[in-house]
PDB file of N, CA, C and O in Angstrom:
ATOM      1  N   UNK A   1      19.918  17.683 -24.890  1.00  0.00           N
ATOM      2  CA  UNK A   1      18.868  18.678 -24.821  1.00  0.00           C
ATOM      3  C   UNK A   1      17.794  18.204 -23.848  1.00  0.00           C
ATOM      4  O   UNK A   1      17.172  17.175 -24.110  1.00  0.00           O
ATOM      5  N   UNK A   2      17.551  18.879 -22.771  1.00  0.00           N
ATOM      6  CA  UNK A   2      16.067  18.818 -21.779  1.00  0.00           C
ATOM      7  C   UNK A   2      14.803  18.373 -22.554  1.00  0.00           C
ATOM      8  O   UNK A   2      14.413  18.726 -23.667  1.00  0.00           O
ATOM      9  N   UNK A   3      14.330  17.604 -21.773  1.00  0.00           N
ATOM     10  CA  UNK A   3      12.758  17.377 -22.580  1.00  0.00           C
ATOM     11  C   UNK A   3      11.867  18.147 -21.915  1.00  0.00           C
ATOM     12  O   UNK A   3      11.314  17.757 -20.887  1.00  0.00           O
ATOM     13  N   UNK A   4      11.669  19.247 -22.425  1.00  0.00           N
ATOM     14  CA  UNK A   4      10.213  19.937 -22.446  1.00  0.00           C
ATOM     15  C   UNK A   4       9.374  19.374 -21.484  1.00  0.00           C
ATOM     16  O   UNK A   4       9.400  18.144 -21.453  1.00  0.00           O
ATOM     17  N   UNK A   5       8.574  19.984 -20.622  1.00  0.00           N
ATOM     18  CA  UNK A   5       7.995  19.024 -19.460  1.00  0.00           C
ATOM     19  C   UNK A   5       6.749  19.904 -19.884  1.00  0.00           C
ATOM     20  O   UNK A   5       6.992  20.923 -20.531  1.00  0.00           O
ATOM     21  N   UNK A   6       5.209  19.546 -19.521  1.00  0.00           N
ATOM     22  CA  UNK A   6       4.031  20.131 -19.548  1.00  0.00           C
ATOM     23  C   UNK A   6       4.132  20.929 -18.225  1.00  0.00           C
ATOM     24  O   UNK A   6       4.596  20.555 -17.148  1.00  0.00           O
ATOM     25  N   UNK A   7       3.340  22.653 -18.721  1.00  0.00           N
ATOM     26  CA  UNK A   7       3.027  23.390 -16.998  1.00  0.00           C
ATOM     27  C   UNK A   7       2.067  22.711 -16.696  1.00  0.00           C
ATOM     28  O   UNK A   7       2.036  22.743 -15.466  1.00  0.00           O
ATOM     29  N   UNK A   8       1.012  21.931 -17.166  1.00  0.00           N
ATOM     30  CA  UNK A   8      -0.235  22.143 -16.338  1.00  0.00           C
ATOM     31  C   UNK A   8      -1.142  20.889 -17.304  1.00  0.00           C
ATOM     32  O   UNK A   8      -0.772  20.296 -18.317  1.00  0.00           O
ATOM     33  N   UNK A   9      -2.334  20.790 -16.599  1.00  0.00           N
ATOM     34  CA  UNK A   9      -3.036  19.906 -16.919  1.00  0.00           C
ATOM     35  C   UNK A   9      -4.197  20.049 -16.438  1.00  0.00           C
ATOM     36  O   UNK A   9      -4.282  20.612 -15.346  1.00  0.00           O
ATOM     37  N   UNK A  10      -5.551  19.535 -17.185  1.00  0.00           N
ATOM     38  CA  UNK A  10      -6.569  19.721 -17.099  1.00  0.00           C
ATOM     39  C   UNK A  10      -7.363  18.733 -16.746  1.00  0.00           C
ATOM     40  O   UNK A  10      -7.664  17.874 -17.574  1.00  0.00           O
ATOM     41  N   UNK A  11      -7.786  18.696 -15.582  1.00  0.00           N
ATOM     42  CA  UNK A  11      -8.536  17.338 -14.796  1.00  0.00           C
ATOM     43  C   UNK A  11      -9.492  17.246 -15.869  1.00  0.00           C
ATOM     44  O   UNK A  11     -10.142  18.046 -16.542  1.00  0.00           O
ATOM     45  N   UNK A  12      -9.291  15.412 -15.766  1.00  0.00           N
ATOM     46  CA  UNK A  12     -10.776  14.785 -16.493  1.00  0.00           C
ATOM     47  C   UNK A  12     -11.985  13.684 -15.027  1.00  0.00           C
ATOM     48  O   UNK A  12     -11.882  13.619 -13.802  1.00  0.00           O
ATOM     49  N   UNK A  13     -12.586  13.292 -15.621  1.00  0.00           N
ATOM     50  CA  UNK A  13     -13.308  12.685 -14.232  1.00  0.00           C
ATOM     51  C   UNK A  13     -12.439  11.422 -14.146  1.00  0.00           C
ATOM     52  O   UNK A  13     -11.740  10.843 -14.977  1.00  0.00           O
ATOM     53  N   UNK A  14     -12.735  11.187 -12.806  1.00  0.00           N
ATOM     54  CA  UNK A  14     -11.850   9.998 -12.557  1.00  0.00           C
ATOM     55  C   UNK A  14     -10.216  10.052 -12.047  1.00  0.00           C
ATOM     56  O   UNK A  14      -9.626   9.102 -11.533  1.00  0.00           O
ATOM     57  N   UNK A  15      -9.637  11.398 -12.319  1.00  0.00           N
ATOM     58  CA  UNK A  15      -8.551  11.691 -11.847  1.00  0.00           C
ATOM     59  C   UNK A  15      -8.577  11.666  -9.998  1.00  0.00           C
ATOM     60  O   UNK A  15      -9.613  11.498  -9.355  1.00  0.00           O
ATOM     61  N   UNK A  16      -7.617  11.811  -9.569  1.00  0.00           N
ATOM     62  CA  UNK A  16      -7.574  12.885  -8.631  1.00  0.00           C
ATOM     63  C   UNK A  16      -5.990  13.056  -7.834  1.00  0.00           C
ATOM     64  O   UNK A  16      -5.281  12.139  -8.250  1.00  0.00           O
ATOM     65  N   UNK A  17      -5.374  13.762  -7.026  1.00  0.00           N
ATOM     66  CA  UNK A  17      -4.301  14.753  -7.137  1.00  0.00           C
ATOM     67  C   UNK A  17      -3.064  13.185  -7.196  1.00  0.00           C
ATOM     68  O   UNK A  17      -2.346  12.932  -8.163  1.00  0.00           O
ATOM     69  N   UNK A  18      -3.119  12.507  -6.130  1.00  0.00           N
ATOM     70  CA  UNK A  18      -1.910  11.453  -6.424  1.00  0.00           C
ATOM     71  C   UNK A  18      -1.776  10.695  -7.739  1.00  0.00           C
ATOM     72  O   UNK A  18      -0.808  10.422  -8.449  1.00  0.00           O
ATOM     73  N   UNK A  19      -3.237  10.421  -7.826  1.00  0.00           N
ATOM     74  CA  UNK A  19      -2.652   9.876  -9.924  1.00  0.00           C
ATOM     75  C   UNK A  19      -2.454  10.779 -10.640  1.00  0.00           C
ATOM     76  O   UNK A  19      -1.915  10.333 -11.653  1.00  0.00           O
ATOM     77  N   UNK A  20      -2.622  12.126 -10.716  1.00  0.00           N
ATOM     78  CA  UNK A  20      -2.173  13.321 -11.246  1.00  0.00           C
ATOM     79  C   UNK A  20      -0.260  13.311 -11.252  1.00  0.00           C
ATOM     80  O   UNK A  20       0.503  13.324 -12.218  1.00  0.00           O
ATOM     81  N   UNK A  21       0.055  13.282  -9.698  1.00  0.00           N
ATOM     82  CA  UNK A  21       0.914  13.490  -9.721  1.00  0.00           C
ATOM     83  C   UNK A  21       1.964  12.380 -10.171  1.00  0.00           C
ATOM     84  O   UNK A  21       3.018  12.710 -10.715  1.00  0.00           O
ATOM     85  N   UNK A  22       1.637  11.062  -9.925  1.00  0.00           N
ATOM     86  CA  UNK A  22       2.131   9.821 -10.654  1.00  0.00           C
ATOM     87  C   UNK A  22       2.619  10.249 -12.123  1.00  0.00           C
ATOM     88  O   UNK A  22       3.733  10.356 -12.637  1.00  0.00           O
ATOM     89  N   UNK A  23       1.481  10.421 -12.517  1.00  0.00           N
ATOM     90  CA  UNK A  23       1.611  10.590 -14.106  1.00  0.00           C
ATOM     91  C   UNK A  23       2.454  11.652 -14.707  1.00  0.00           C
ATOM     92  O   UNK A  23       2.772  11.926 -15.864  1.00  0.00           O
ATOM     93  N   UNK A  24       2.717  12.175 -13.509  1.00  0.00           N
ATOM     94  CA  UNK A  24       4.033  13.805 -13.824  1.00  0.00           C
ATOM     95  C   UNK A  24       5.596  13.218 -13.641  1.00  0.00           C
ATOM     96  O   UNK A  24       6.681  13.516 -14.141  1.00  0.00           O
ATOM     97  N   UNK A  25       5.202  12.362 -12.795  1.00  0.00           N
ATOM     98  CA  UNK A  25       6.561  11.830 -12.155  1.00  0.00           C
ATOM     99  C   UNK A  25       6.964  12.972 -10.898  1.00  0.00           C
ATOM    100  O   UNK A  25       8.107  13.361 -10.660  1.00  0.00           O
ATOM    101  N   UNK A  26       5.679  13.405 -10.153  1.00  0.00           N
ATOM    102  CA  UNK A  26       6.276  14.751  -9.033  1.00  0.00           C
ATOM    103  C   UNK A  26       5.510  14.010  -7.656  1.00  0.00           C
ATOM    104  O   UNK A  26       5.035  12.878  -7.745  1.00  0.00           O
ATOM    105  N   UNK A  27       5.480  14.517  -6.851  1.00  0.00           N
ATOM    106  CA  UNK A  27       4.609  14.334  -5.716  1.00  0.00           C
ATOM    107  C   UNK A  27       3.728  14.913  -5.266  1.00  0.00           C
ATOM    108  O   UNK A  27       3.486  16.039  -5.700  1.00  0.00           O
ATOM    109  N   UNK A  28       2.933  14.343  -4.231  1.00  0.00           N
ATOM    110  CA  UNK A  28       1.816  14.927  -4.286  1.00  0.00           C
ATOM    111  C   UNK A  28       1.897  16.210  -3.703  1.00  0.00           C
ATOM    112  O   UNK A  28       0.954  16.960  -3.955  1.00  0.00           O
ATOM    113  N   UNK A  29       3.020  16.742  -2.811  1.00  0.00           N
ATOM    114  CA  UNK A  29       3.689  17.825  -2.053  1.00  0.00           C
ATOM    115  C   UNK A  29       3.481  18.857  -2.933  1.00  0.00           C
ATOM    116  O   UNK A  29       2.849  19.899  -2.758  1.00  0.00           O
ATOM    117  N   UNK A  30       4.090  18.455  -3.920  1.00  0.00           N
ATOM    118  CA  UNK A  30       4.853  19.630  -4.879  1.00  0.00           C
ATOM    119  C   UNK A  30       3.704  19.827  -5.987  1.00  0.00           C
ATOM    120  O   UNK A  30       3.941  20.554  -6.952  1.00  0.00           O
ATOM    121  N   UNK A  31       2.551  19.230  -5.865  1.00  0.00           N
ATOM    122  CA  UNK A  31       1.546  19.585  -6.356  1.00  0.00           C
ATOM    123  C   UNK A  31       1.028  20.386  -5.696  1.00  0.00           C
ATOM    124  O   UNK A  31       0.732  21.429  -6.278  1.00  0.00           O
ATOM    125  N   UNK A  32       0.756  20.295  -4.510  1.00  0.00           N
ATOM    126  CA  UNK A  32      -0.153  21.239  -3.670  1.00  0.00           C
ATOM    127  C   UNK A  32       0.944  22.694  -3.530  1.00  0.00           C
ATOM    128  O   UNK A  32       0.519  23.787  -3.155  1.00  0.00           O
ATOM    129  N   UNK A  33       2.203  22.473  -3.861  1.00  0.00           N
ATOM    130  CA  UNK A  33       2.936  23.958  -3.184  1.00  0.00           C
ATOM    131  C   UNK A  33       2.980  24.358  -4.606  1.00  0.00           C
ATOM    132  O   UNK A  33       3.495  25.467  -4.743  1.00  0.00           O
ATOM    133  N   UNK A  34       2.617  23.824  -5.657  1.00  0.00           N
ATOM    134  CA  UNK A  34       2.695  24.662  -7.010  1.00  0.00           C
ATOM    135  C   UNK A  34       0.996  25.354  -7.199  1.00  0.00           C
ATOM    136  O   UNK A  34       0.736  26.474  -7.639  1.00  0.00           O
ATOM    137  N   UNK A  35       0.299  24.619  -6.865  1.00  0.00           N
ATOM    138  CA  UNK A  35      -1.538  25.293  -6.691  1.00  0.00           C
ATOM    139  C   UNK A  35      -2.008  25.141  -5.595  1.00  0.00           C
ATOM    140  O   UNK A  35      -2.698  24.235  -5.127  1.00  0.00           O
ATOM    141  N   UNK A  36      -1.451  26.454  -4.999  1.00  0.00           N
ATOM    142  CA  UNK A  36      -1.926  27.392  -3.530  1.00  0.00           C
ATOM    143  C   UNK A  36      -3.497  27.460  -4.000  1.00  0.00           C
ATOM    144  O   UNK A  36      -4.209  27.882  -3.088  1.00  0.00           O
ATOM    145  N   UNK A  37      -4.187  27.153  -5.176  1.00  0.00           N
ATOM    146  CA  UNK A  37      -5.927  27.293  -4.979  1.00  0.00           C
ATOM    147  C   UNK A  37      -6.663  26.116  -4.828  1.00  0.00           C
ATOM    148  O   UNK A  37      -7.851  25.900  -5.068  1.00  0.00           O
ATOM    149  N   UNK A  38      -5.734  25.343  -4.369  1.00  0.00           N
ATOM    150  CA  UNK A  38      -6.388  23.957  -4.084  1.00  0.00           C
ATOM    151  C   UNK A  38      -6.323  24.018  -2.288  1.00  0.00           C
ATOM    152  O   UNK A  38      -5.380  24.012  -1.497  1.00  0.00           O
ATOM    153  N   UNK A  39      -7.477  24.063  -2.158  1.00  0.00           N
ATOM    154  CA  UNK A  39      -8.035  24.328  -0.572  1.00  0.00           C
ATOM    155  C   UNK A  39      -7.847  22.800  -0.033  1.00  0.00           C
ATOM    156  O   UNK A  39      -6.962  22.539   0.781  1.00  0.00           O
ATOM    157  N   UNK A  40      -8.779  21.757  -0.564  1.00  0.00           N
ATOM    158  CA  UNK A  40      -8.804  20.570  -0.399  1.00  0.00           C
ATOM    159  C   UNK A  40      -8.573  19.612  -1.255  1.00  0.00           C
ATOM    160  O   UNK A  40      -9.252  19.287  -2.229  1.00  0.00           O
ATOM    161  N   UNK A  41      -7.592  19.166  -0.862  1.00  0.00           N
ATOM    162  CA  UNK A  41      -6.755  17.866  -2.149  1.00  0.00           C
ATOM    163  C   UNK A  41      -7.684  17.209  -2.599  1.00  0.00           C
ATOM    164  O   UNK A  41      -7.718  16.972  -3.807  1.00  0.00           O
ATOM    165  N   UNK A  42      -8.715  16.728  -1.706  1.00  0.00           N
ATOM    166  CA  UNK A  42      -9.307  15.419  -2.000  1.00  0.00           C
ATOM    167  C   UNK A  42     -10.625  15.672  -3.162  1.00  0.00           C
ATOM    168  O   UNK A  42     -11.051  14.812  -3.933  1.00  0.00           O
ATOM    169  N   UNK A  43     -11.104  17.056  -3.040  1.00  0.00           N
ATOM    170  CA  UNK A  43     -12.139  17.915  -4.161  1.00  0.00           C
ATOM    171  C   UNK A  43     -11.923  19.154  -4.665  1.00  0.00           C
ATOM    172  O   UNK A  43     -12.058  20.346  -4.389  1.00  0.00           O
ATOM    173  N   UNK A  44     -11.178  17.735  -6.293  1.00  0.00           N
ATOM    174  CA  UNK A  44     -11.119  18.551  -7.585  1.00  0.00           C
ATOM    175  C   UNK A  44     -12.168  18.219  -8.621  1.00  0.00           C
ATOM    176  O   UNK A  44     -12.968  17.323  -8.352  1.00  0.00           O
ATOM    177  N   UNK A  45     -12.228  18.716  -9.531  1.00  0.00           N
ATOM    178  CA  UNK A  45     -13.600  18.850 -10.736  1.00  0.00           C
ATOM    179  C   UNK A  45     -12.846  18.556 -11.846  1.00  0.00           C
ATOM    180  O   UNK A  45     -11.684  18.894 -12.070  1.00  0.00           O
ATOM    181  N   UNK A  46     -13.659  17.841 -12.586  1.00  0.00           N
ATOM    182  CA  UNK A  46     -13.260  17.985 -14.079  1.00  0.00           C
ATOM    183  C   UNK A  46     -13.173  19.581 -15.052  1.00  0.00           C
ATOM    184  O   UNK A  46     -14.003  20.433 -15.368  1.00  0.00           O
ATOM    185  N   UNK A  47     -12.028  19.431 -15.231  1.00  0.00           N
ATOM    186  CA  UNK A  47     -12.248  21.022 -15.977  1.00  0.00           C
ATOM    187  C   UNK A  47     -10.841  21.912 -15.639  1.00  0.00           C
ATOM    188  O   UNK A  47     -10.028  22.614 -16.240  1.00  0.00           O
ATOM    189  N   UNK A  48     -11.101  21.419 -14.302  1.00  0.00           N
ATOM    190  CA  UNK A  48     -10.087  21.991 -13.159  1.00  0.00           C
ATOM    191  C   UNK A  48      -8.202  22.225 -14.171  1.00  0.00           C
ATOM    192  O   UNK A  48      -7.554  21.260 -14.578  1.00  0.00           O
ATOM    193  N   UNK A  49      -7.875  23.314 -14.287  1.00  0.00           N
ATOM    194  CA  UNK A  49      -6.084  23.124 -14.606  1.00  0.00           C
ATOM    195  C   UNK A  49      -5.402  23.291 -13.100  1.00  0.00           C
ATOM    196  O   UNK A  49      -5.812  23.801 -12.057  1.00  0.00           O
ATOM    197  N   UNK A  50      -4.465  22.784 -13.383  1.00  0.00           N
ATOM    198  CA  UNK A  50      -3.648  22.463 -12.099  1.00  0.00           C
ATOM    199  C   UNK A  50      -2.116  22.626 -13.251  1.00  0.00           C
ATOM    200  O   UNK A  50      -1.782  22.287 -14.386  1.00  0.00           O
ATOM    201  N   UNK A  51      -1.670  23.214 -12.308  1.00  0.00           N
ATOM    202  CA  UNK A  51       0.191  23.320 -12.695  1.00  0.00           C
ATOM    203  C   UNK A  51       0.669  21.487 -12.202  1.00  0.00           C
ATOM    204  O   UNK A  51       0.029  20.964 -11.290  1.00  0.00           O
ATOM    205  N   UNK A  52       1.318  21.031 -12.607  1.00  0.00           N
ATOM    206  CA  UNK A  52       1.927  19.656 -13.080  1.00  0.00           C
ATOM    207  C   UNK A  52       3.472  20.045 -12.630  1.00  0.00           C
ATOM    208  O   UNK A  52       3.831  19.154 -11.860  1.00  0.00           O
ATOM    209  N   UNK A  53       4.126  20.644 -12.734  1.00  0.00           N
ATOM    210  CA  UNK A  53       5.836  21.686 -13.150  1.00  0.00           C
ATOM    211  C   UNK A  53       5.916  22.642 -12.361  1.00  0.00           C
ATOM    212  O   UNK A  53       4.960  23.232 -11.858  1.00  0.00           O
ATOM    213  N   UNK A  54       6.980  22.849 -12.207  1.00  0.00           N
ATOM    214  CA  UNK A  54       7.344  23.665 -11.195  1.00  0.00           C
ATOM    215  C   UNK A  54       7.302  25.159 -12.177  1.00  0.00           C
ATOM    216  O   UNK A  54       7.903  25.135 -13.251  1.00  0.00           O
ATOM    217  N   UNK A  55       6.573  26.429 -11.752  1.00  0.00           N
ATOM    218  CA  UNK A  55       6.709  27.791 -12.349  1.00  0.00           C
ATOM    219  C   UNK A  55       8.155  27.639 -13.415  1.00  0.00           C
ATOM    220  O   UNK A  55       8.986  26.771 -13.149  1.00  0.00           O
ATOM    221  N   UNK A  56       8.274  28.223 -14.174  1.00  0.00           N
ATOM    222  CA  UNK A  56       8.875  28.906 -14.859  1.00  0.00           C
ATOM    223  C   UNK A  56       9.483  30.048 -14.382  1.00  0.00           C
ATOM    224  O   UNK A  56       8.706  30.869 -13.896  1.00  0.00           O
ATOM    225  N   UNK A  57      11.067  30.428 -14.386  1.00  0.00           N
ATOM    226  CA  UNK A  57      11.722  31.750 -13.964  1.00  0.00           C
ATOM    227  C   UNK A  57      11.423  32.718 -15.118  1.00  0.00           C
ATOM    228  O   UNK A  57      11.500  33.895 -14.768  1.00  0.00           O
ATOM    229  N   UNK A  58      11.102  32.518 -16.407  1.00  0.00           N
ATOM    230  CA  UNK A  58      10.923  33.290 -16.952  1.00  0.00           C
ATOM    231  C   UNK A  58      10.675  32.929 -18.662  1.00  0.00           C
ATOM    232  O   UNK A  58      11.462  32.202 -19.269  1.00  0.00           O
ATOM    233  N   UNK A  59       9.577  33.496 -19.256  1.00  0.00           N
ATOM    234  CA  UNK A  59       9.179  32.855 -20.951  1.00  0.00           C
ATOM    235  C   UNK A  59       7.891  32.719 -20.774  1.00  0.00           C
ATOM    236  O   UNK A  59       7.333  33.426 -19.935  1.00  0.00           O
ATOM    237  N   UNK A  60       7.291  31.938 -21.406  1.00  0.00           N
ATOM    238  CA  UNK A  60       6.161  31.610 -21.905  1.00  0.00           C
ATOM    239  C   UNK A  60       5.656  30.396 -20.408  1.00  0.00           C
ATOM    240  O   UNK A  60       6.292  30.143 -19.385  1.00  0.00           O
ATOM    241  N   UNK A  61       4.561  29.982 -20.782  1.00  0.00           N
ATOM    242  CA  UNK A  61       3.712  29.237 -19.331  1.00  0.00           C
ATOM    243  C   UNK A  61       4.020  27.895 -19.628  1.00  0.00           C
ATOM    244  O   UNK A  61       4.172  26.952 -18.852  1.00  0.00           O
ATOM    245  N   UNK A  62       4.111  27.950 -21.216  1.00  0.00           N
ATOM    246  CA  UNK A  62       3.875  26.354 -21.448  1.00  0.00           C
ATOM    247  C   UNK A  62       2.936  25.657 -22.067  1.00  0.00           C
ATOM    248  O   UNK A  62       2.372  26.518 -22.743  1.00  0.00           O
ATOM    249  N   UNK A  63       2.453  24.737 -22.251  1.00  0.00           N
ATOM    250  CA  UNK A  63       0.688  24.100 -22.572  1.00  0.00           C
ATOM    251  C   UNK A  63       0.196  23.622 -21.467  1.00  0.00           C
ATOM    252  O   UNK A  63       0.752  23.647 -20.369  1.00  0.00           O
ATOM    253  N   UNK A  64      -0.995  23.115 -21.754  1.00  0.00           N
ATOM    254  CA  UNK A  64      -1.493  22.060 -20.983  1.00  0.00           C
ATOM    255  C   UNK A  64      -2.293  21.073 -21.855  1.00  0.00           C
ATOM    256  O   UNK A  64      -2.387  21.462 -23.019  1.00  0.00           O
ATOM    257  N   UNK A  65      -2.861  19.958 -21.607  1.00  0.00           N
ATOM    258  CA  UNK A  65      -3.424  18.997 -22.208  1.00  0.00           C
ATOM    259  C   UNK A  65      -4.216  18.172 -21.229  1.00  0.00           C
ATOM    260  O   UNK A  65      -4.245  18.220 -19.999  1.00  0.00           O
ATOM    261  N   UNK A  66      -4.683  17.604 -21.860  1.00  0.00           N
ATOM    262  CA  UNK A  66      -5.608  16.640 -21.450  1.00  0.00           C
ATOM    263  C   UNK A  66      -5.326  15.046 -21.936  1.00  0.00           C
ATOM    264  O   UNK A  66      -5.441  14.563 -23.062  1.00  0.00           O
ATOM    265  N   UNK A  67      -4.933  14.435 -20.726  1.00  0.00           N
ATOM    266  CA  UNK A  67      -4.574  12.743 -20.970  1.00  0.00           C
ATOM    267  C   UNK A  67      -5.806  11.961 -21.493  1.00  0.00           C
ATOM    268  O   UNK A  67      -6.885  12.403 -21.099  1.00  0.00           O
ATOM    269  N   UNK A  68      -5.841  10.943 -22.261  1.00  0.00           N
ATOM    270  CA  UNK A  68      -6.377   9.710 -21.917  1.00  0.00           C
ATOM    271  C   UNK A  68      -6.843   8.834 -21.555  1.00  0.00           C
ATOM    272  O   UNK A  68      -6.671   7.760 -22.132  1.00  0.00           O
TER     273      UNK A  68
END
């Protein structure tokens, strides 16, 4: 059985997009082509959700959470 992957995640301070994406196990690429509203990689905010996962073809979105 697949393990369930998180859609998304909710910046805390201190993050920013490559340790984001570390912590997904994705790259930093496929971060930016999953959130087209990220203008500039380098300024994100705490608060901020960002997709983590690649869309969904179809169901529910998923959760999101907040790390540690």
């Amino acid at each position: 059985m697949a393990k369930t992957r998180t859609q998304f995640y909710v910046v805390k301070r201190g993050d920013n997009l490559t340790k984001i994406a570390r912590m997904h196990h994705v790259t930093l690429d496929e971060i930016l082509e999953w959130n087209p509203q990220i203008e500039n990689p380098d300024l994100i905010h705490p608060g901020d959700r960002i997709r983590v996962a690649p869309p969904r073809e179809a169901g529910g979105e998923g959760g999101e959470y907040q790390s540690e």
